[in-house]
GUMIKE-560192 format. One record per residue (C-alpha): residue number from 0; chain; residue in three letters; x, y, z negated. Coordinates in steps of 0.25 Angstrom, whole numbers, plus 5000, padded with zeros to 4 digits. Last residue first. Layout:
N
+-----+----+-----+------+------+------+
:   i : ch :  aa :   px :   py :   pz :
+-----+----+-----+------+------+------+
: NUM :  A : ALA :    X :    Y :    Z :
...
+-----+----+-----+------+------+------+
//
This chain:
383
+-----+----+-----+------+------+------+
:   i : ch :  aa :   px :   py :   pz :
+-----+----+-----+------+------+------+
: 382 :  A : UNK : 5066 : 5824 : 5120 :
: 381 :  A : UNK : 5077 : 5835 : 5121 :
: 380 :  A : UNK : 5078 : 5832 : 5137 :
: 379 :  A : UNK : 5062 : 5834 : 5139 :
: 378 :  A : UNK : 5062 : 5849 : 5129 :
: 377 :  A : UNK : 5074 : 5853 : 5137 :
: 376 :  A : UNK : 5065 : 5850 : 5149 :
: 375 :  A : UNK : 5054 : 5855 : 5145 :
: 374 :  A : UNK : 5062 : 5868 : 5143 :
: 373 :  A : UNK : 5065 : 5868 : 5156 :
: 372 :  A : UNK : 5052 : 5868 : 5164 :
: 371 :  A : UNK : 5048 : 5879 : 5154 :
: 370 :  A : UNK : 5060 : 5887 : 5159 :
: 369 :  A : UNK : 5057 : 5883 : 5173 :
: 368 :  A : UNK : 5042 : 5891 : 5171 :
: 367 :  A : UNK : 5048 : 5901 : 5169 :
: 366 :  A : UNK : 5059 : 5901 : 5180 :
: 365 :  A : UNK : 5049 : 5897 : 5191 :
: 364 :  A : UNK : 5041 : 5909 : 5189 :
: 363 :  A : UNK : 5027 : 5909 : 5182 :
: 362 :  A : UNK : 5016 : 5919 : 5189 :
: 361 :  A : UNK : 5011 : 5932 : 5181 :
: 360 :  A : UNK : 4994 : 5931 : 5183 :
: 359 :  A : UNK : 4988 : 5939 : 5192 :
: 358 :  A : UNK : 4979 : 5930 : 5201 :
: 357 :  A : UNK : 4971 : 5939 : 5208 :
: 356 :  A : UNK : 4977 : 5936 : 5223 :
: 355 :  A : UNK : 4979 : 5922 : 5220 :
: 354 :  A : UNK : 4967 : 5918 : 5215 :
: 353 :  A : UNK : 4961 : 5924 : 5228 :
: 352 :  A : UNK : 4971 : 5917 : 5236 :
: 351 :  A : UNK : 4963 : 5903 : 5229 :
: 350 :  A : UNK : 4974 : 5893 : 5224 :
: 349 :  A : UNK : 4975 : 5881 : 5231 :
: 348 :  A : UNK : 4975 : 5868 : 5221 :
: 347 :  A : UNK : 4986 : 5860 : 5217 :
: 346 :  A : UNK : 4983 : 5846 : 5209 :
: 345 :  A : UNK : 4992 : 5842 : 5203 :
: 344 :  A : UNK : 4999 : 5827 : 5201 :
: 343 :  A : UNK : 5008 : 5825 : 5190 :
: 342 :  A : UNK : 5018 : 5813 : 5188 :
: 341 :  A : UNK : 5022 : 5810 : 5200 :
: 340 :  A : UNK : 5025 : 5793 : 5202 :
: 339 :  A : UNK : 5012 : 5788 : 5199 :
: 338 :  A : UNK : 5010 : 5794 : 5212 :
: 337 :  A : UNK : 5021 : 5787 : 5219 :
: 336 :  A : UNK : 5015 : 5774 : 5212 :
: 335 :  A : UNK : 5001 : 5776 : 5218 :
: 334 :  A : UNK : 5006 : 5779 : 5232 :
: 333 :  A : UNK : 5005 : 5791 : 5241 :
: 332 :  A : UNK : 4999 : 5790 : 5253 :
: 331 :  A : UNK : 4988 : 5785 : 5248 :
: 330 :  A : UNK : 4983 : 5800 : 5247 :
: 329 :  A : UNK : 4981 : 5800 : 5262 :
: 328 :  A : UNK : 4974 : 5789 : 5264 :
: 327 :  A : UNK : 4966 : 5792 : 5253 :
: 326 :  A : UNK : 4964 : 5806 : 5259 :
: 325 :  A : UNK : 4961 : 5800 : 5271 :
: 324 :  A : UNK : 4950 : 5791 : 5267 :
: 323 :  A : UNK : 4941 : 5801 : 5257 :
: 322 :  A : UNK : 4941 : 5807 : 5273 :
: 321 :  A : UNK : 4949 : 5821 : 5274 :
: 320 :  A : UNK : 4941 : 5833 : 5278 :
: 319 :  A : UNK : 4943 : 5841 : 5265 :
: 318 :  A : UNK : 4936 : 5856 : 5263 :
: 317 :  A : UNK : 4943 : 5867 : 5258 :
: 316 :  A : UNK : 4941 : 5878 : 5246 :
: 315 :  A : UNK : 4939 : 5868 : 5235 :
: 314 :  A : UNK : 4950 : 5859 : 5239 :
: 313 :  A : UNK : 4949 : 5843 : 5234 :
: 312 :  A : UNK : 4953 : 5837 : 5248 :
: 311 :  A : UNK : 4961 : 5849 : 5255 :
: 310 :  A : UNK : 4974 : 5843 : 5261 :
: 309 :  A : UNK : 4969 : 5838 : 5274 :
: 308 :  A : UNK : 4975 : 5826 : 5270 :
: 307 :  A : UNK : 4971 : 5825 : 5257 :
: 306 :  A : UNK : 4976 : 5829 : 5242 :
: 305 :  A : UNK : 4987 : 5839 : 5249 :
: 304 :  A : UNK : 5002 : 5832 : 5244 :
: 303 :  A : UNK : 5013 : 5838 : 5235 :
: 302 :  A : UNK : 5024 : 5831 : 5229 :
: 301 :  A : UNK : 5035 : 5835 : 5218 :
: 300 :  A : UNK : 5046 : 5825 : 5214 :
: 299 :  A : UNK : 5055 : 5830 : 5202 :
: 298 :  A : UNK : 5067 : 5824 : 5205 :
: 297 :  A : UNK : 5077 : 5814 : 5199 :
: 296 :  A : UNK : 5084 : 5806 : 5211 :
: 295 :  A : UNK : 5096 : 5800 : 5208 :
: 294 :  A : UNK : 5103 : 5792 : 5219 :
: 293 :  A : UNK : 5105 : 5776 : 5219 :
: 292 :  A : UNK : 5113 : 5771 : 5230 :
: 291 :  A : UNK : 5114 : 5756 : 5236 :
: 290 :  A : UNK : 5124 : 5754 : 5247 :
: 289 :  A : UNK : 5129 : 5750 : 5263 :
: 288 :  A : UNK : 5116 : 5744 : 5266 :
: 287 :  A : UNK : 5105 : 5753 : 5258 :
: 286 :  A : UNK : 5101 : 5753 : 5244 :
: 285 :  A : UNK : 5096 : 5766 : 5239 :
: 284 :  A : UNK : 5091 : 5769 : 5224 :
: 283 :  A : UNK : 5085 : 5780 : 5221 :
: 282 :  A : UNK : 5085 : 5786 : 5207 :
: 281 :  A : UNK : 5075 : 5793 : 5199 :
: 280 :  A : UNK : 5067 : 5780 : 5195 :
: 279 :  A : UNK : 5053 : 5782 : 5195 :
: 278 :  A : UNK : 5054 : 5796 : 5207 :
: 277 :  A : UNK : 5066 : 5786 : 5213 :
: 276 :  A : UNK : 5058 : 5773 : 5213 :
: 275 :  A : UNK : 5043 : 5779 : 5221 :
: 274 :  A : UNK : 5051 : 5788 : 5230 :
: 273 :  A : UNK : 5052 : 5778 : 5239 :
: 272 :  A : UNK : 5037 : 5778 : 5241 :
: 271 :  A : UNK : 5036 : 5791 : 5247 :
: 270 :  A : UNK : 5046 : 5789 : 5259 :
: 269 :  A : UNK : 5037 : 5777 : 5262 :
: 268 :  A : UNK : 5024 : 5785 : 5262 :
: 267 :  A : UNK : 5029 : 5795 : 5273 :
: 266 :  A : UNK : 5026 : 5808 : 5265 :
: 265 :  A : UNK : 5015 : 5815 : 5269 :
: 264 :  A : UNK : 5008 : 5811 : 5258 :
: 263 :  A : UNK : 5018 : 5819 : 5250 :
: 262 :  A : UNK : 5016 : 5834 : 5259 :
: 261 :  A : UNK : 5027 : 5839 : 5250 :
: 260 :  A : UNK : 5037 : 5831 : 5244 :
: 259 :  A : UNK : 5047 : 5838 : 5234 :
: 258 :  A : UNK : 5059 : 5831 : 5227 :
: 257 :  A : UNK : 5062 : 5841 : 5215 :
: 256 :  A : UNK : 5076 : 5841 : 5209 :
: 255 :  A : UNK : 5084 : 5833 : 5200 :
: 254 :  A : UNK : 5087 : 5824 : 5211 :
: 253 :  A : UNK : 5080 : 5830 : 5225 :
: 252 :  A : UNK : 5091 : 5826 : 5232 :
: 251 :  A : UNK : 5091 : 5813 : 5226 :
: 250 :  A : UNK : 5074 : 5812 : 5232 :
: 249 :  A : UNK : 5078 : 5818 : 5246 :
: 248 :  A : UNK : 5088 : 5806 : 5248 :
: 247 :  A : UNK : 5102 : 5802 : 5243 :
: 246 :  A : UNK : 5112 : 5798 : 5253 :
: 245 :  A : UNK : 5112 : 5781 : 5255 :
: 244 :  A : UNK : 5124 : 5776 : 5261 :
: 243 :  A : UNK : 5117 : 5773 : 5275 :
: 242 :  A : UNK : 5106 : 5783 : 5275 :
: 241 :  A : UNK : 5097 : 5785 : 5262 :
: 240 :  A : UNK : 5092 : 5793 : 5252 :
: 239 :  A : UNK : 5078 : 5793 : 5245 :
: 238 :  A : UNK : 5071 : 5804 : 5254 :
: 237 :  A : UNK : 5078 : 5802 : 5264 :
: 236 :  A : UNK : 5077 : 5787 : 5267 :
: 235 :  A : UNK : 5062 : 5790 : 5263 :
: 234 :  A : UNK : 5061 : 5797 : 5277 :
: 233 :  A : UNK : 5056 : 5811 : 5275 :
: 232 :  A : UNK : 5045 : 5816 : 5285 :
: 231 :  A : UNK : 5039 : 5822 : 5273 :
: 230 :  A : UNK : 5047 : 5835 : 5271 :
: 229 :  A : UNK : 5059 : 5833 : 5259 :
: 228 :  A : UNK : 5056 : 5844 : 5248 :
: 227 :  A : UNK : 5071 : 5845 : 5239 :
: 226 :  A : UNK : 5071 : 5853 : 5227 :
: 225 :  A : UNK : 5084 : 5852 : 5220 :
: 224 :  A : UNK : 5089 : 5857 : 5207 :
: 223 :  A : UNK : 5099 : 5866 : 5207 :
: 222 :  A : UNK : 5115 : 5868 : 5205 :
: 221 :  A : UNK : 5119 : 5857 : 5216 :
: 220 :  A : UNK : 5134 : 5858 : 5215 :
: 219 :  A : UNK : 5147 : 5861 : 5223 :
: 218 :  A : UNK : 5138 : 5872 : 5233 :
: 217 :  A : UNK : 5148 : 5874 : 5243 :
: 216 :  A : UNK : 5138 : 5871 : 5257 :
: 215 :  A : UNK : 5124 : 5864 : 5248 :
: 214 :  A : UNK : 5127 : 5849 : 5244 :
: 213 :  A : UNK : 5118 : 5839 : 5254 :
: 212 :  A : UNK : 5130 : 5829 : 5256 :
: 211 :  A : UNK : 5121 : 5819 : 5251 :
: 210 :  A : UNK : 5131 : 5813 : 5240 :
: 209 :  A : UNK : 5134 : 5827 : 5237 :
: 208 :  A : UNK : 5120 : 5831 : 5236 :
: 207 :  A : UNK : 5117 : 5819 : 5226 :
: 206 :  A : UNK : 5130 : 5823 : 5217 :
: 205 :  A : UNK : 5125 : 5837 : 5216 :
: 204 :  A : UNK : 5111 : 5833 : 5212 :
: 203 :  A : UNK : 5119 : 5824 : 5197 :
: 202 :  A : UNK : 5127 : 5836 : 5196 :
: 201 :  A : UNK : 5117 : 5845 : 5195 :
: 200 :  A : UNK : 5107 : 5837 : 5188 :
: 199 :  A : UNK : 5122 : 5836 : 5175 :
: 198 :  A : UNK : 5124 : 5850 : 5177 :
: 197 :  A : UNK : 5108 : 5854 : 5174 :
: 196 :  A : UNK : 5098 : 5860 : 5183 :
: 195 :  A : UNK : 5089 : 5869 : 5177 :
: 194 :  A : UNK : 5075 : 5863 : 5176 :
: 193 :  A : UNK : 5064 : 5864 : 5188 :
: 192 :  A : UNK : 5055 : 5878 : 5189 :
: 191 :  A : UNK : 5060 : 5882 : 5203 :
: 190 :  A : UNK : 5063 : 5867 : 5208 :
: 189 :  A : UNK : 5047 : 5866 : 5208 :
: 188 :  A : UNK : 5044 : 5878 : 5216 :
: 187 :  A : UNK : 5042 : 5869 : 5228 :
: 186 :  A : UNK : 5031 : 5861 : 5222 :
: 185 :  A : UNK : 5025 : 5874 : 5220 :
: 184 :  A : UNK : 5025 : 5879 : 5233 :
: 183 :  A : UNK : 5021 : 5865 : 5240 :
: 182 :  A : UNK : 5009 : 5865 : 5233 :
: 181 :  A : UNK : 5005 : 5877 : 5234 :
: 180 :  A : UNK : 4988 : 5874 : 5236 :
: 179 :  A : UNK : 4989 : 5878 : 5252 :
: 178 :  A : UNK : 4988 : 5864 : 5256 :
: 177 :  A : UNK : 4980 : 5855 : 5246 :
: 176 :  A : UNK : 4984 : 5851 : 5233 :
: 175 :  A : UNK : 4991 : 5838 : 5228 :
: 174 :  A : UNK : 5005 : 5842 : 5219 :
: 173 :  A : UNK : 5011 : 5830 : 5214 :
: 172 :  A : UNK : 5021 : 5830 : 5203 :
: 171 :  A : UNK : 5033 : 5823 : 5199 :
: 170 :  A : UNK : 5037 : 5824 : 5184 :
: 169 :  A : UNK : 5052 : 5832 : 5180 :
: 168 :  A : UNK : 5046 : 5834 : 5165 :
: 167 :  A : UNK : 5047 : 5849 : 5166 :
: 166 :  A : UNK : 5045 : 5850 : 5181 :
: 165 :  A : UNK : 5030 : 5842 : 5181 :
: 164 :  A : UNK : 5026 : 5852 : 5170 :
: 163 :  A : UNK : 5030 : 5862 : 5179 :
: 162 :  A : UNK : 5024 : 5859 : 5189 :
: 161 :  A : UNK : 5011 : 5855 : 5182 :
: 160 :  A : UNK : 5011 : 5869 : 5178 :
: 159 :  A : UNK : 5012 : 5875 : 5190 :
: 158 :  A : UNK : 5001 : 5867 : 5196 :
: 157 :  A : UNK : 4991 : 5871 : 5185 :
: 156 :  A : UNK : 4998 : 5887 : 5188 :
: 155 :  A : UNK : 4992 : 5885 : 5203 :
: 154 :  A : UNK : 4991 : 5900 : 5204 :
: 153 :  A : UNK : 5002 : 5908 : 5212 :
: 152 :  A : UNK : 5014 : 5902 : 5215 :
: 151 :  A : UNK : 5026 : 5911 : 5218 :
: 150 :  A : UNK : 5031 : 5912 : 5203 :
: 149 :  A : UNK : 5034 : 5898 : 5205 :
: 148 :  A : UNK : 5048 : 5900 : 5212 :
: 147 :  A : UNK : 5053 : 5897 : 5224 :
: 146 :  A : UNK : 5068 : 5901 : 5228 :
: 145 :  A : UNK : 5075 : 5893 : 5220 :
: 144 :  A : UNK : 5091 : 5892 : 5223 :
: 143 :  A : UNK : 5094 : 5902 : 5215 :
: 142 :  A : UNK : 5092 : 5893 : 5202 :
: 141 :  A : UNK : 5107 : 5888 : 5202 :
: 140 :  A : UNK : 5112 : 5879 : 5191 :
: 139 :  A : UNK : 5126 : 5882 : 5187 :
: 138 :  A : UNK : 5136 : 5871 : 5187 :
: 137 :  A : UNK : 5153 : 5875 : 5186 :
: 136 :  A : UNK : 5161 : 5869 : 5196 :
: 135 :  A : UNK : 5175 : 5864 : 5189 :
: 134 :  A : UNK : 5186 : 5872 : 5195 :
: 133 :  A : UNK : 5192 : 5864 : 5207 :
: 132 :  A : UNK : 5206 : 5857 : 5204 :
: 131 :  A : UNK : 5219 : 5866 : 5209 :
: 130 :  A : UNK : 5225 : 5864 : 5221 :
: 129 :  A : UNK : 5240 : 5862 : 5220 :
: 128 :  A : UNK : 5249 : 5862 : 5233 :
: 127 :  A : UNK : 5262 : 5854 : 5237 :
: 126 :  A : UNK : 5258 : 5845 : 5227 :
: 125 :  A : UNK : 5258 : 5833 : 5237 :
: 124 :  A : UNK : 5244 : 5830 : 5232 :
: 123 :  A : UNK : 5240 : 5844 : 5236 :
: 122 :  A : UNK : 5248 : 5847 : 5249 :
: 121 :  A : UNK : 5242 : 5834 : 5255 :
: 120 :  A : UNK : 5227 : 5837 : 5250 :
: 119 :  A : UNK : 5230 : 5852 : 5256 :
: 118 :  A : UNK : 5233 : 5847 : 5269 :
: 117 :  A : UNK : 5221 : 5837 : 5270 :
: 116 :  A : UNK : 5212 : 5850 : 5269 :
: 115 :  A : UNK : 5202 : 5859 : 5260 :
: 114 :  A : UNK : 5206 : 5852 : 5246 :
: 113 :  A : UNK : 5196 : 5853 : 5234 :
: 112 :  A : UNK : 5203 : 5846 : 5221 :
: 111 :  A : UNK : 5195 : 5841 : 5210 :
: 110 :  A : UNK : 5198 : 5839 : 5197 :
: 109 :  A : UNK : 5191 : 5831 : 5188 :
: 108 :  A : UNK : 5187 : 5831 : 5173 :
: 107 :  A : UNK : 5172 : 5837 : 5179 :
: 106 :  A : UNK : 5165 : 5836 : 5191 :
: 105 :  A : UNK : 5159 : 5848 : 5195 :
: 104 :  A : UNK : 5172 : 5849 : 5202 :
: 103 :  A : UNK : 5169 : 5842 : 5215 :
: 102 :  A : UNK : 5159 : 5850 : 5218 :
: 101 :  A : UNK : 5167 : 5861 : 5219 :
: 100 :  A : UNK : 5178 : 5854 : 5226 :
:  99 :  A : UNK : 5167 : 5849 : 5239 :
:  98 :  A : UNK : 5172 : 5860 : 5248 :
:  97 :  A : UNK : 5186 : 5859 : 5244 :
:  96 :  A : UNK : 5188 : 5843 : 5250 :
:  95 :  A : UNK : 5191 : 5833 : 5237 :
:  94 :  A : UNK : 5202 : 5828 : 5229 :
:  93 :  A : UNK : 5200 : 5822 : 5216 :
:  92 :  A : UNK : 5208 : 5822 : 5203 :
:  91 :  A : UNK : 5206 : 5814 : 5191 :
:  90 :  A : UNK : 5198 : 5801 : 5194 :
:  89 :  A : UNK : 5194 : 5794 : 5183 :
:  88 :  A : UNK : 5184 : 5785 : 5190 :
:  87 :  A : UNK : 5172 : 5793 : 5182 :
:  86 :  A : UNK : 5177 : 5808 : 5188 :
:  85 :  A : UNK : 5178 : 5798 : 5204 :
:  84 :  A : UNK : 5165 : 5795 : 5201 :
:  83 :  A : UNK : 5161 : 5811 : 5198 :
:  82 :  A : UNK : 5170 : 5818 : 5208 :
:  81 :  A : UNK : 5164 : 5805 : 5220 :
:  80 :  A : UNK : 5149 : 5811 : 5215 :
:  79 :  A : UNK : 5151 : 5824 : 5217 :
:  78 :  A : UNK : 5160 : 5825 : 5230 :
:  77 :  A : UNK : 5148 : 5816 : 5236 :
:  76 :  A : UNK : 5149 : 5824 : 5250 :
:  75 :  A : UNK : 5163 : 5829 : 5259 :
:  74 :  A : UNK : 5170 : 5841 : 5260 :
:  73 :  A : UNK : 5179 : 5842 : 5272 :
:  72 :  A : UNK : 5196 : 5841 : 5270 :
:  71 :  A : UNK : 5202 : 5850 : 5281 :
:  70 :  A : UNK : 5211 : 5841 : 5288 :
:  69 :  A : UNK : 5211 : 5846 : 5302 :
:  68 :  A : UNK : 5201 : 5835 : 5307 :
:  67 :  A : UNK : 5192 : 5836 : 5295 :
:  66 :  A : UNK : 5196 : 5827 : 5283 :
:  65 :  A : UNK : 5184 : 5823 : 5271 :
:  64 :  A : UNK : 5189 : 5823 : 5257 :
:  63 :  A : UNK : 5188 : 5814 : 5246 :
:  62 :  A : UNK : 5203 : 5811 : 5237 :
:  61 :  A : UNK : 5203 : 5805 : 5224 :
:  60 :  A : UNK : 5214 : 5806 : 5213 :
:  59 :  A : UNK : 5215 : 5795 : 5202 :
:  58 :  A : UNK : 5231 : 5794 : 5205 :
:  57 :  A : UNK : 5239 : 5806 : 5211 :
:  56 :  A : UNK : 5242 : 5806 : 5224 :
:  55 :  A : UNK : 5256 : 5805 : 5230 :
:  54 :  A : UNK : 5265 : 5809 : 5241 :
:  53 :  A : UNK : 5255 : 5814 : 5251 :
:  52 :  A : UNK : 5263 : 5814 : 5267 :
:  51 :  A : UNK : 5268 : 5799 : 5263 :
:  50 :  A : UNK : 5262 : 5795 : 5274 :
:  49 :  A : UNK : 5252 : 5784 : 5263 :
:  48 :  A : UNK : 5249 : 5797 : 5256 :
:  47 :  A : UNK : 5244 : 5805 : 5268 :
:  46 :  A : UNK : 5236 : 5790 : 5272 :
:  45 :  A : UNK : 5230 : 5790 : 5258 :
:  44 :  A : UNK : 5227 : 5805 : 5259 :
:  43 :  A : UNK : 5219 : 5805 : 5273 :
:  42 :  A : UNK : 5212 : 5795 : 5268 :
:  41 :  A : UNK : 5208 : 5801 : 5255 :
:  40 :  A : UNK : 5204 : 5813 : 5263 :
:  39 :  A : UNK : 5197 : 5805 : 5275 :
:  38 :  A : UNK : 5188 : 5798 : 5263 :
:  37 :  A : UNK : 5177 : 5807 : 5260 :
:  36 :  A : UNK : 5171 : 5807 : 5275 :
:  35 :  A : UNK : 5157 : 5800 : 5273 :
:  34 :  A : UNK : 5154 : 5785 : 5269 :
:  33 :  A : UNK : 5163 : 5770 : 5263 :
:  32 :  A : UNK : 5155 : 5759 : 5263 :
:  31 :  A : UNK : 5161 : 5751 : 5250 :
:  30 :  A : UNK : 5165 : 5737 : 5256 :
:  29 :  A : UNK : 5179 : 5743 : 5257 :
:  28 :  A : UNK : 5183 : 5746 : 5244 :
:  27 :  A : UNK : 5191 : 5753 : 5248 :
:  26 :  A : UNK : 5194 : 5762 : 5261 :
:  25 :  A : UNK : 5207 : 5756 : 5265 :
:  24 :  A : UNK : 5214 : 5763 : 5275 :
:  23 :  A : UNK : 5222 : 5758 : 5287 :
:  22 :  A : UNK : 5233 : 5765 : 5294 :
:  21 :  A : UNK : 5238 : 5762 : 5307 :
:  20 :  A : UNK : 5251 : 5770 : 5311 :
:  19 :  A : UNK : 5253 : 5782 : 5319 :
:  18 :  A : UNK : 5253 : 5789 : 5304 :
:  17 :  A : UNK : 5248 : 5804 : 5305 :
:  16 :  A : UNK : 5257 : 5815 : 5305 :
:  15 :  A : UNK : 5254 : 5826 : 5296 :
:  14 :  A : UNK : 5249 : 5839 : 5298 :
:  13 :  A : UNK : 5237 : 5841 : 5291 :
:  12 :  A : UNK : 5230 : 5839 : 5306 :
:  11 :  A : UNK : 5237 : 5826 : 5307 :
:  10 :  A : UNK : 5231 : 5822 : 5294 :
:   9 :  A : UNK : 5216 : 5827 : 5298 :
:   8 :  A : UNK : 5218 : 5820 : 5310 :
:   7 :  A : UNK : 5221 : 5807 : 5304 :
:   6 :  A : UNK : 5211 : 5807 : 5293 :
:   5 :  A : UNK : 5199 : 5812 : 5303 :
:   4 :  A : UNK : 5201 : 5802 : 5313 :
:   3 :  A : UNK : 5202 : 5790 : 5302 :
:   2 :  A : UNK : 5191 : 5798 : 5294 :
:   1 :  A : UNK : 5180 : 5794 : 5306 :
:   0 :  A : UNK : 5182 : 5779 : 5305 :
+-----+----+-----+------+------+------+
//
C-alpha cells in the first residue's frame, strides 16, 4: 500500500509522466506474505516497461531496490541471502541499490549492479549508460575489534584453563563464584582466544545480520566472531526470534560466536528453558501464523551465576546468611536438563589483594593462548 505512493512519485520525480489510468500489479504467488520495501524497484520497472519508457530487459535478471520520494533507490536487508537463491535459480545479472553492492558481490559467478536512482536504472537497461559489475569483495578476518584480552586477569590460572579447554572443543560452561571472583571478566575475554573465523562462518553470520537488518553502516561482511551478552529482563521472543515473520533472536546472532548470560538465575525461567532444543540441536525452529523459520545458532554459551542468593555460600573470607531453603530455591531455578546441557561447571574463587600484589609470574595474552585454541581445532577437523 505504501510502495503505490512511493512508485508513483518516484516516477514523476524521474521525469516521466505517470499513466492517469488504473493499473494493477500482481505480486505472485499471492498466498506467500509478501514484507519490507524491496519491491518499489521492480515495480517501478514493470510499470516503466509496460509505458514503453524501458525498451527491454534481459532474461534471468532480478531487480531489488527501495524508492524514496525523488527516486533515489534506498538500501534494503537480506541482499545476502536473495544473491545466494537467486546464484542457485540461475540468475545471471541482479540489480540492487549502491549501498547494499558490496555485499552483493561476495557472491560469486554473478554480477551485481549497484544503482543510486530510478533514473540511472532507466539509462542502464536502455543502454544509454554502462555500469560495470561490482569487484568481487574480498574476506579478511578482523581482530581489531577486541578490546579485552586475558593478559588483564590476574590469578585464577584453573579457570583460565577450563576456558580454554571449553573454547578448543566449542563446550558450554558455567562459572559459579561469588561477587568479586571475575567472573564476568573472563567470560567476556572469551571471543579474545576463539578460532579464526573462516569464509564459509562469515558468510553463514552475515546472511543472519542481513535478514535482521543489524549489518554495521558500510561494512559488506561480518569478518568477526560475535560475542553477544543480552541483560536478564529479555523476553524469550528475543532471544530465540520472533515478531510477525520471525527475525532471528539473540541465540542466531550469536551463531558461531559466544551467547553470554550473566546473573543466570536471574533469568526469567521460561526465557531459559527455550534454550533447551537450539544448544542440542544448533538450529531454532520458529513457527508463527504467517510461516515457519529455522535459524542456525551454533554458539558457544558461557553463564555465570553466585552459589546463593547473597552470593557467598562456600566463601572462606565471608559469612552466608541464606537459609539451606533459599539457596535450594534458588538453585532450582535452573533445570536439570539445561544443566546437562553445559558441559563444564567451575568453580571461581576471589583471589586475595595480597596475592595479587606478589604475584610476579608472566600472564598469557589472549593470542597465546588462541594459538593452542587453534591448533585443537586443526587437530578436531583432521580426526
Amino acid at each position: 500500500k505504501e510502495a503505490k505512493e512511493r512508485v508513483k512519485t518516484a516516477i514523476k520525480n524521474s521525469g516521466h509522466e505517470f499513466l492517469s489510468r488504473k493499473i494493477i500489479v500482481n505480486l505472485s504467488p499471492a498466498d506467500l506474505r509478501k514484507e519490507g520495501t524491496f519491491y518499489d524497484l521492480p515495480i517501478a520497472v514493470a510499470i516503466l516497461l509496460n509505458m514503453g519508457v524501458i525498451k527491454m530487459i534481459e532474461e534471468r535478471t532480478v531487480v531489488i531496490g527501495e524508492l524514496s520520494l525523488d527516486g533515489h533507490i534506498n538500501r534494503v536487508n537480506g541482499i545476502l541471502p536473495i544473491c545466494l537463491e537467486a546464484k542457485r535459480k540461475g540468475i545471471n545479472k541482479i540489480i540492487l541499490p549502491k549501498e547494499n553492492a558490496k555485499e552483493g558481490a561476495l557472491v560469486d559467478g554473478i554480477d551485481v549492479i549497484g544503482v543510486e536512482n530510478l533514473r540511472e536504472v532507466i539509462e542502464f537497461f536502455n543502454n544509454k549508460i554502462k555500469i560495470s559489475p561490482e569487484k568481487k569483495t574480498e574476506f579478511e578476518y578482523n581482530t581489531e575489534y577486541i578490546n579485552t584480552d586475558f593478559e588483564d586477569v590476574k590469578g585464577q590460572k584453573n579457570v583460565k584453563r577450563a576456558l580454554e579447554v571449553a573454547t578448543a572443543g566449542g563446550h558450554n560452561c558455567l562459572l559459579i563464584g561469588s561477587p568479586g571472583s571475575g567472573k564476568t571478566m573472563m567470560a567476556q575475554r572469551v571471543a579474545s582466544i576463539l578460532p579464526d573465523l573462516t569464509f564459509e562462518e562469515a558468510i553463514e553470520i552475515t546472511k543472519i545480520y542481513s535478514i535482521a537488518g543489524n549489518m554495521p553502516q558500510g561494512e559488506p561482511i561480518i569478518n568477526n566472531r560475535q560475542y553477544r551478552a543480552p541483560h536478564y529482563s529479555i523476553t524469550p521472543a528475543a532471544l530465540i526470534g520472533g515478531g510477525k515473520i520471525a527475525k532471528p533472536g539473540e541465540i542466531s546472532l550469536a551463531h558461531n560466536g559466544v551467547l553470554f548470560l550473566d546473573e543466570l538465575p536471574q533469568f526469567n525461567k521460561n526465557t531459559l528453558e527455550v534454550l533447551r532444543a537450539p544448544l542440542e540441536d544448533n538450529i531454532v525452529t520458529i513457527s508463527r501464523v504467517n510461516a515457519t523459520l529455522t535459524y542456525p545458532c551454533d554458539f558457544m554459551f558461557v553463564a555465570s551465576m553466585n552459589p546463593c542468593p547473597c552470593g557467598f555460600y562456600g566463601a572462606s573470607d565471608k559469612e552466608c546468611n541464606c537459609s539451606e531453603q533459599a539457596i535450594n530455591r534458588y538453585m532450582g531455578k535452573i533445570s536439570g536438563p539445561l544443566l546437562d546441557r553445559i558441559d563444564i561447571q567451575i568453580e571461581v574463587t576471589p583471589v586475595k589483594y595480597e596475592k595479587l600484589q606478589v604475584e610476579n609470574i608472566k600472564i598469557e595474552s589472549s593470542e597465546m593462548i588462541k594459538q593452542r585454541v587453534n591448533m585443537a581445532r586443526k587437530i578436531q577437523l583432521k580426526r
